[in-house]
MITILUM-792399 format. One record per residue (C-alpha): x negated, y, z; residue number from 1. Coordinates in steps of 0.02 Angstrom, whole numbers, padded with zeros to 5 digits. Each point is the difference from the previous one (the first is absolute). Layout:
<lumdrens>
[[X; Y; Z]; NUM]
...
</lumdrens>
This chain:
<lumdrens>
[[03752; -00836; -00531]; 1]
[[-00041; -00093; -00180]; 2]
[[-00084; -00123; 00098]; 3]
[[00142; -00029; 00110]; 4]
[[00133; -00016; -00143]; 5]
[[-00116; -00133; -00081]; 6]
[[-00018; -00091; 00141]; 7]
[[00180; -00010; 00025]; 8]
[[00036; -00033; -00190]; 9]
[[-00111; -00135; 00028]; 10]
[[00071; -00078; 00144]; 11]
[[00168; 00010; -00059]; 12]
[[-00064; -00091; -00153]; 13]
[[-00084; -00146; 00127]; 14]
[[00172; 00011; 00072]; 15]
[[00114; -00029; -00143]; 16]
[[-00117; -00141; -00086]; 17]
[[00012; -00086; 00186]; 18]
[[00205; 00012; -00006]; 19]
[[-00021; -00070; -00168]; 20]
[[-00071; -00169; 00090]; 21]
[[00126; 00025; 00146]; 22]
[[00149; 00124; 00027]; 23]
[[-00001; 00168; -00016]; 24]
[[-00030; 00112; 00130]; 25]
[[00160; 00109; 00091]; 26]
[[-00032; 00178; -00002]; 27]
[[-00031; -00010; 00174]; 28]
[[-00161; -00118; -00018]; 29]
[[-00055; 00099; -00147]; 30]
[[00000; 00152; 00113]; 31]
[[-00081; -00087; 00153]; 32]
[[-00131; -00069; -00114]; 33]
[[-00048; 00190; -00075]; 34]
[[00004; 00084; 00172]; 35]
[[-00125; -00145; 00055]; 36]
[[-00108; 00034; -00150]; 37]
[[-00003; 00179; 00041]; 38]
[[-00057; -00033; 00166]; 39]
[[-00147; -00103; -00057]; 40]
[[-00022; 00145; -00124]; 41]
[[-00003; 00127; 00142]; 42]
[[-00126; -00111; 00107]; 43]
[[-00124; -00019; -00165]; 44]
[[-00005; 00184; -00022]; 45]
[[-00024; 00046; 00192]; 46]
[[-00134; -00127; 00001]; 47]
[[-00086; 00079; -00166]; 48]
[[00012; 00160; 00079]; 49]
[[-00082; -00027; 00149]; 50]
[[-00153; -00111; -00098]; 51]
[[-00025; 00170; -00100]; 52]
[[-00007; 00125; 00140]; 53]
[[-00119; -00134; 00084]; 54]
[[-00093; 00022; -00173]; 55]
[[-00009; 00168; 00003]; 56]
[[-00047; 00032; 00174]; 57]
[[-00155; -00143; -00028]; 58]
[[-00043; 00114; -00158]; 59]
[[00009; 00163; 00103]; 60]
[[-00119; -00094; 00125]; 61]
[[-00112; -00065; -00134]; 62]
[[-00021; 00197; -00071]; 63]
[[-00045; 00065; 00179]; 64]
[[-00136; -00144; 00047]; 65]
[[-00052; 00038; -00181]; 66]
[[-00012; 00187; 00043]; 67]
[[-00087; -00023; 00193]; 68]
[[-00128; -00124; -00110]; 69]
[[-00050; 00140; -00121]; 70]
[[-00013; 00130; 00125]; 71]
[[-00104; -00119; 00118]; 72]
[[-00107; -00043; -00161]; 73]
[[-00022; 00188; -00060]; 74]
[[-00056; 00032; 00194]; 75]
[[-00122; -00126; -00006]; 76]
[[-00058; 00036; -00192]; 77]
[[-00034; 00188; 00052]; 78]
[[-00063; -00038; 00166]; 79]
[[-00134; -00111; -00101]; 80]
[[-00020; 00112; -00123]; 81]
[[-00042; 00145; 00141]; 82]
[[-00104; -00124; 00098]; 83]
[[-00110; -00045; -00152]; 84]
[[-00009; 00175; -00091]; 85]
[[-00083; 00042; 00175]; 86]
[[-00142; -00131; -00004]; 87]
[[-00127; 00023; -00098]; 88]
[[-00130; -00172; -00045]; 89]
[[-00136; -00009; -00111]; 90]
[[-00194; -00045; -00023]; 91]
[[-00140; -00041; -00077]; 92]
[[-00156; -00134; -00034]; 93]
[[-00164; -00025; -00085]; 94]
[[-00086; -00150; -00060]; 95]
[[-00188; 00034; -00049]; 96]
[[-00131; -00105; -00090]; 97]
[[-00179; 00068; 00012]; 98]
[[-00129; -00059; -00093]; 99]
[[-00185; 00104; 00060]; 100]
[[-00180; -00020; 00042]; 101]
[[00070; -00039; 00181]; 102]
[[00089; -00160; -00061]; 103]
[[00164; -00062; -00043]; 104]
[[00156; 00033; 00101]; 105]
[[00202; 00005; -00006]; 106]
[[00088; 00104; 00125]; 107]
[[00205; 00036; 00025]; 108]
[[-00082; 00170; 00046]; 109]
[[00171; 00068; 00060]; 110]
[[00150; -00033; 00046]; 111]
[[00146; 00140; 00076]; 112]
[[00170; 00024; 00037]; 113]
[[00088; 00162; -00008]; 114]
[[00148; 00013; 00157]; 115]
[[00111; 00149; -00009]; 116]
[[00164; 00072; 00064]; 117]
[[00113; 00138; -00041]; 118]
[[00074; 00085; 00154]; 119]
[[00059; 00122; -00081]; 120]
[[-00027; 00142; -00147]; 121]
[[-00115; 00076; 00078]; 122]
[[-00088; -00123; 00123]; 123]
[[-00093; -00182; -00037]; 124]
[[-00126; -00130; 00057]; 125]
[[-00134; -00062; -00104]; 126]
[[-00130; -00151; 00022]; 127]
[[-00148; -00083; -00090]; 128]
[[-00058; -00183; 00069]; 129]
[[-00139; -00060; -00090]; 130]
[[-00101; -00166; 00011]; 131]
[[-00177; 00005; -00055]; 132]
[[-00079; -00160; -00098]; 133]
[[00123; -00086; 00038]; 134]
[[-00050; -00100; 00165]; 135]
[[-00030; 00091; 00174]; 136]
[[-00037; -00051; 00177]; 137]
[[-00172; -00018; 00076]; 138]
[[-00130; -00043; -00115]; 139]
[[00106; 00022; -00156]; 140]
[[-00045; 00122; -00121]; 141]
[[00163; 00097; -00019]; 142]
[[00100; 00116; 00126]; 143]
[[00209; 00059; 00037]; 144]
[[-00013; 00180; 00002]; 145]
[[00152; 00134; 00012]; 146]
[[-00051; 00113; -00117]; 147]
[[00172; 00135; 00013]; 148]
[[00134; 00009; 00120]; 149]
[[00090; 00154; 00006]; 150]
[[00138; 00114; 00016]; 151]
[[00037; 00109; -00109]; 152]
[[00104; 00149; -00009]; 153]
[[00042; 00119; -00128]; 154]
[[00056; 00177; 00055]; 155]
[[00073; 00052; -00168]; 156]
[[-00065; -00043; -00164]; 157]
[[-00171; 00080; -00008]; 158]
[[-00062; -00024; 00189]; 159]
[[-00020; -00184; 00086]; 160]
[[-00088; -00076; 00165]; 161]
[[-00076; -00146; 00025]; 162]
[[-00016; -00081; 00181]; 163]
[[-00101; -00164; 00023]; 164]
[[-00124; -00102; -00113]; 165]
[[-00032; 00067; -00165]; 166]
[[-00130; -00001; -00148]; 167]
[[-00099; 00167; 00012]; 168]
[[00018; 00127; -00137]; 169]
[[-00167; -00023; -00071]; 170]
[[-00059; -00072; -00179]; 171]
[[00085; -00079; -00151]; 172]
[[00043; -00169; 00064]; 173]
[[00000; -00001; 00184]; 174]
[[00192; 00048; 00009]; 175]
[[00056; -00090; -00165]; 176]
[[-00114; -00148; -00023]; 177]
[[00134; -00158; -00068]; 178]
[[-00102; -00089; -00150]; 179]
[[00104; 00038; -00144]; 180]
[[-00058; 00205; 00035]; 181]
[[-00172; 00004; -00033]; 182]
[[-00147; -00100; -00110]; 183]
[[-00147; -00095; 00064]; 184]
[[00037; -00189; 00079]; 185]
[[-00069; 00094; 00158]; 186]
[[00024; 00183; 00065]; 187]
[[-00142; 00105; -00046]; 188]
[[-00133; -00007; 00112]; 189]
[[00000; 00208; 00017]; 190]
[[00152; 00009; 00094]; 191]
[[-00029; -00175; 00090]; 192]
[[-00183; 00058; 00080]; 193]
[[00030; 00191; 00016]; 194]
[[00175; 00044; 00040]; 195]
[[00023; -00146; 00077]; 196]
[[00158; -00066; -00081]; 197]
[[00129; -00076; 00040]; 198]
[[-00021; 00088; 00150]; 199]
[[00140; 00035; 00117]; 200]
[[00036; 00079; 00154]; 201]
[[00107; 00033; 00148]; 202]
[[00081; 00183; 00025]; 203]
[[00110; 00136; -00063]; 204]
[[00015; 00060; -00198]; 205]
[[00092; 00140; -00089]; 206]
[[00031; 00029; -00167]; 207]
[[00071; 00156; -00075]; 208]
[[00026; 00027; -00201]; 209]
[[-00019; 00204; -00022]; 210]
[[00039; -00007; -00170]; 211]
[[00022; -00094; -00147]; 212]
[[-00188; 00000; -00040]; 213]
[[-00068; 00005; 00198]; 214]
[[00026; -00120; 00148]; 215]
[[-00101; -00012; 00168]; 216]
[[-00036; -00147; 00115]; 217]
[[-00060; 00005; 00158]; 218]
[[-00027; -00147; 00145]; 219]
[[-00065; -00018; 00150]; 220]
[[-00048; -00180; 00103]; 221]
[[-00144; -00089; 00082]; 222]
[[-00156; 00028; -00080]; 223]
[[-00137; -00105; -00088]; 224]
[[-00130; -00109; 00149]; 225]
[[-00169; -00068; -00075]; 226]
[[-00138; -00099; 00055]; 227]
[[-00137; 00088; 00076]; 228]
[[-00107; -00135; -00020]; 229]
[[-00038; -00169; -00140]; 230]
[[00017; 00023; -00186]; 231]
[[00141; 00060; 00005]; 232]
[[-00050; 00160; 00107]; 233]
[[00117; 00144; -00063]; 234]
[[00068; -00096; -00131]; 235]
[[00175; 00078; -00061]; 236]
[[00082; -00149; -00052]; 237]
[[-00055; -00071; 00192]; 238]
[[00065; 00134; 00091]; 239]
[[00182; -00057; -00045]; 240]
[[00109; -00040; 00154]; 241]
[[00169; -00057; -00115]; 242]
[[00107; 00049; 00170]; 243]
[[-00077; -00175; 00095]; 244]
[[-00001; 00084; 00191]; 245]
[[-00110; 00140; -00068]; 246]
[[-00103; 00113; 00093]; 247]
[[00096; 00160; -00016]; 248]
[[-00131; 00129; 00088]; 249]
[[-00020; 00106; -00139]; 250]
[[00156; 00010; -00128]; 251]
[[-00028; 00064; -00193]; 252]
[[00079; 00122; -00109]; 253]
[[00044; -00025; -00190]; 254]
[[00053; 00126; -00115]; 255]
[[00055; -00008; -00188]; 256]
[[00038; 00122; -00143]; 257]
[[00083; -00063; -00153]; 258]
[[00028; 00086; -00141]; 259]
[[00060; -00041; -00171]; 260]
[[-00001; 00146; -00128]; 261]
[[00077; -00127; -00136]; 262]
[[00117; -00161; 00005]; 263]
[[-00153; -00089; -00062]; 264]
[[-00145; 00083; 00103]; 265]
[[-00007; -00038; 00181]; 266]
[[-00132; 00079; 00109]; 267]
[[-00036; -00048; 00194]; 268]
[[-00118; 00061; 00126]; 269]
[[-00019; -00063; 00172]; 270]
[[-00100; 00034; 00160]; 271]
[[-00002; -00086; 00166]; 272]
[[-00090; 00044; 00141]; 273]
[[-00047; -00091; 00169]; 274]
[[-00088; 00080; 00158]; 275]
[[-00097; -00168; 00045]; 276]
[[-00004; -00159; -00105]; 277]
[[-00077; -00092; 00143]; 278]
[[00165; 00032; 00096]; 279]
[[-00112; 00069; 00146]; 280]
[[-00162; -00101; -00018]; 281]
[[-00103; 00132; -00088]; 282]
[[00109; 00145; -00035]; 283]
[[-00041; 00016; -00193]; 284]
[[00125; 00105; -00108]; 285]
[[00035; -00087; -00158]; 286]
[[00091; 00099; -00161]; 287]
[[00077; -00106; -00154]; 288]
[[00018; 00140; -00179]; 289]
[[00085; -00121; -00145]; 290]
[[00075; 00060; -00137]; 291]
[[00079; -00083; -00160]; 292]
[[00079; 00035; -00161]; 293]
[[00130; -00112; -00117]; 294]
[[00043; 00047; -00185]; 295]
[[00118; -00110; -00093]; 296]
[[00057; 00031; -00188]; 297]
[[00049; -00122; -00151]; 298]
[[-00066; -00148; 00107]; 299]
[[-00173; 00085; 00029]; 300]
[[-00031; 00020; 00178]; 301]
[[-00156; 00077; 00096]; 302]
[[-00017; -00034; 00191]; 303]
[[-00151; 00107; 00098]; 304]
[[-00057; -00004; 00186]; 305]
[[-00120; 00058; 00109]; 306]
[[-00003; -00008; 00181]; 307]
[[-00145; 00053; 00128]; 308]
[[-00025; -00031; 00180]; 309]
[[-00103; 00109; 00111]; 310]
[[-00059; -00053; 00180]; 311]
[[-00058; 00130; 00121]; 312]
[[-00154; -00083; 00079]; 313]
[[-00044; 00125; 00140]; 314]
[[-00066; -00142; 00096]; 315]
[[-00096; -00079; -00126]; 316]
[[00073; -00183; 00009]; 317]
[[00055; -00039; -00173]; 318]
[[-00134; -00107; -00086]; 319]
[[-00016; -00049; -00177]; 320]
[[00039; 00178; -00056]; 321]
[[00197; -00054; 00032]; 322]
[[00027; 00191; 00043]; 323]
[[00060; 00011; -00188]; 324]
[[00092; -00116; -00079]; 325]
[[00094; 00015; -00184]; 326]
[[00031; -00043; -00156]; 327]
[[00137; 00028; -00170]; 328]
[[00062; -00093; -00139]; 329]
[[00055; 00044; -00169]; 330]
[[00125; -00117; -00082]; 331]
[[00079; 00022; -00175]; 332]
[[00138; -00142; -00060]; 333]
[[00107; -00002; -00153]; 334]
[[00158; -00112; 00000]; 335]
[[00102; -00078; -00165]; 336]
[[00123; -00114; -00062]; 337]
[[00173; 00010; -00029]; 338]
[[00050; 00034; 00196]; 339]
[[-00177; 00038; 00040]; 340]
[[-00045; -00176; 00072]; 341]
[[-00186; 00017; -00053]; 342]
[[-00127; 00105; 00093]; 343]
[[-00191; 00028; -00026]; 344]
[[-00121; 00088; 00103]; 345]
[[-00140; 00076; 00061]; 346]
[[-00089; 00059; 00167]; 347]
[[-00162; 00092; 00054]; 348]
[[-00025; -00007; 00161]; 349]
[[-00131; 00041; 00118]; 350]
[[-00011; -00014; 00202]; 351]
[[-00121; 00030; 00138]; 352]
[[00019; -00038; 00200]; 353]
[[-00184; 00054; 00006]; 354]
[[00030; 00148; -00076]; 355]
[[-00098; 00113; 00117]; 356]
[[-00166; -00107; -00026]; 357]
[[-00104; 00111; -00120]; 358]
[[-00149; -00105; 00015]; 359]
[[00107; -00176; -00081]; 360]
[[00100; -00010; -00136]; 361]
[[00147; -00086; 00096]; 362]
[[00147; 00020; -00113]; 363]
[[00100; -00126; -00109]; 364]
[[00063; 00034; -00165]; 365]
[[00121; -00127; -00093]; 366]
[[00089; -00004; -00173]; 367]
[[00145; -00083; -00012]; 368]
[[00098; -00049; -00162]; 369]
[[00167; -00115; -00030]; 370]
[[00173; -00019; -00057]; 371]
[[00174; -00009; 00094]; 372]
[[00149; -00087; -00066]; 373]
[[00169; 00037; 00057]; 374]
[[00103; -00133; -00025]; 375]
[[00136; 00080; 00083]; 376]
[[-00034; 00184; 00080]; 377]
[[-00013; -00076; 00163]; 378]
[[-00103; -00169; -00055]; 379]
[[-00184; 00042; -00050]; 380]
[[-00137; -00105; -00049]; 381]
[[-00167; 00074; 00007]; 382]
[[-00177; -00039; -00056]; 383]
[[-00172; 00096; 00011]; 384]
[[-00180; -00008; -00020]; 385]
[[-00102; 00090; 00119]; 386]
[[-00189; 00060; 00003]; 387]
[[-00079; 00080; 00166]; 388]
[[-00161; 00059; 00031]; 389]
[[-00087; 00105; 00120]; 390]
[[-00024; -00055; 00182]; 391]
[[00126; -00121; -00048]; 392]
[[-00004; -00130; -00161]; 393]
[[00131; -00112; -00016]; 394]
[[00064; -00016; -00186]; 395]
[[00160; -00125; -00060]; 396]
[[00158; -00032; -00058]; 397]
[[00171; 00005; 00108]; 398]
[[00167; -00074; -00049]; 399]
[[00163; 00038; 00096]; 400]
[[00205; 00008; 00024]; 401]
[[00099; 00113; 00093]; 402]
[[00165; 00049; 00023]; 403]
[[00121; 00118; 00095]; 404]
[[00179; -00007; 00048]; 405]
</lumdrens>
């Protein structure tokens, strides 16, 4: 209303300096003249009226596009979220740099990826791909293996199955083997020759935790099939079939007992047993006994293993005294530094494929000594000096890297 009065006030002033050029105005032109400005007026206001509802309906469409955008976008965030808290990816690699009485050579020893998914809390898939020095094909030195593929499924919290490829429950290293996790540029030669690790297998586990202190493993899956013939007759290590179309005649059984009595003591035992070896060739029983022992406190560790095969040679085809075949390792290491990035160490170990020959001293004994720095927990570069003798001397120096992801 303040607005109109000033705008008539002002017009009237226009009005009266115009009749001061001219005439004045009647009453009836002055009134003609304010009802027209009132009019205009009128029209002005209807006009700003409508602009601002326009306004405010644009705003109210602005907010709700706004609002559809942030529920799409929280959709999508939580979908992603979802999708990648459900795969799992990792890996690992080694570089080595040997140094020996057998020469000079540089191997990318390994390299793996870890695939996984979540299906749900109680259910997921696991997988290990690994490349072997690096080049494969025919001719090349290295090889693509699949070393785990499995489902897993976990009843409650103490009891699980496993259902596919997996590492057996055997040894120190053969299930947790990445580089940053143990000394020595190489894996010691006790579990490589006599266990045989890594050694996987195709089959059925289960796992059941029966107290705090006490858990059992047991798995079941296609057995072990060595040569019969060549040096490498009854060899462990050569009677790995890594899942490639193997001959599945005669399956094995694992079983393990761990049991750790303090948070710093763990104790294992293990025994697998298969009816034939020769998966039907020659029908010989063959029995694997390993046990091993790990004792951590104030950086100090001390690892222990021994492990002992048995053949059954009923038909007296196992040459070389192969019928016996062990071998154990004792390994102290010590590790320092502000985050415990430096680690020394030790090993004694001693092996022997031969072992049943009592007429030759067949069996290998090596000491190993070196150093690991961490430069992260999950970075490690390693160094070691190595002397062998025995049936076996090859003394030297290795160098390497290795991570895990």
């Amino acid at each position: 209303m303040i607005k109109n009065t000033l705008l008539v006030t002002t017009l009237i002033g226009c009005g009266m300096n115009t009749a001061n050029a001219t005439e004045t105005p009647s009453a009836a032109e002055m009134w003609r003249i304010i009802q027209q400005q009132q009019a205009t007026i009128e029209q002005l206001k209807s006009q700003i009226n409508s602009t601002s509802q326009k306004i405010v309906k644009q705003q109210e469409k602005v907010e709700q596009t706004a609002q559809v955008i942030e529920v799409i976008s929280d959709s999508i965030d939580n979908s992603t979220t979802q999708q990648e808290s459900k795969y799992k990816f990792g890996g690992y690699g080694e570089l080595h740099y040997g140094n020996t009485d057998k020469g000079n050579t540089i191997d990318f020893h390994r390299f793996v990826l870890f695939n996984g998914y979540q299906f749900n809390e109680s259910t997921r898939f696991y997988s290990e791909l690994e490349i072997e020095h690096a080049l494969s094909g025919n001719g090349k030195p290295g090889e693509v293996e699949v070393e785990q593929a499995f489902i897993e499924h976990r009843f409650n919290q103490n009891s699980k199955m496993t259902a596919g490829v997996s590492l057996l429950p055997v040894g120190i290293l053969n299930e947790t083997h990445e580089p940053n996790t143990f000394y020595g540029v190489e894996r010691n030669n006790v579990e490589k020759n006599i266990i045989p690790a890594t050694w996987w297998s195709a089959g059925l586990g289960f796992s059941q935790e029966v107290s705090n202190t006490l858990g059992l493993d047991i798995y079941v899956g296609d057995g072990l099939n060595v040569p019969t013939s060549g040096s490498k007759a009854f060899l462990i290590r050569s009677g790995r079939q890594k899942v490639a179309k193997a001959t599945a005649n005669d399956g094995s059984v694992t079983g393990r007992v761990r049991f750790n009595p303090l948070n710093n003591l763990q104790l294992n035992a293990t025994l697998m047993y298969q009816q034939d070896i020769t998966q039907g060739a020659l029908g010989i029983s063959a029995m694997l006994f390993e046990a091993n022992a790990q004792y951590t406190t104030n950086g100090f560790t001390l690892k222990a293993l021994y492990a002992a095969w048995n053949l059954d040679d009923q038909v007296n085809a196992i040459a070389a005294g192969r019928e016996e075949q062990s071998g154990y390792f004792i390994e102290p290491s010590y590790r320092f530094g502000s985050s415990n990035q430096y680690g020394i160490f030790a090993r004694y170990a001693n092996w022997d494929n031969n072992a049943g020959n009592d007429n030759v001293d067949t069996d290998i004994t090596q000491i190993d000594l070196g150093f690991n720095y961490w430069l992260t927990p999950r970075v490690v570069f390693k160094a070691d000096y190595q002397d062998q003798s025995g049936a076996s001397d090859e003394d030297g120096i290795h160098l390497g890297v290795g991570y895990s992801f």
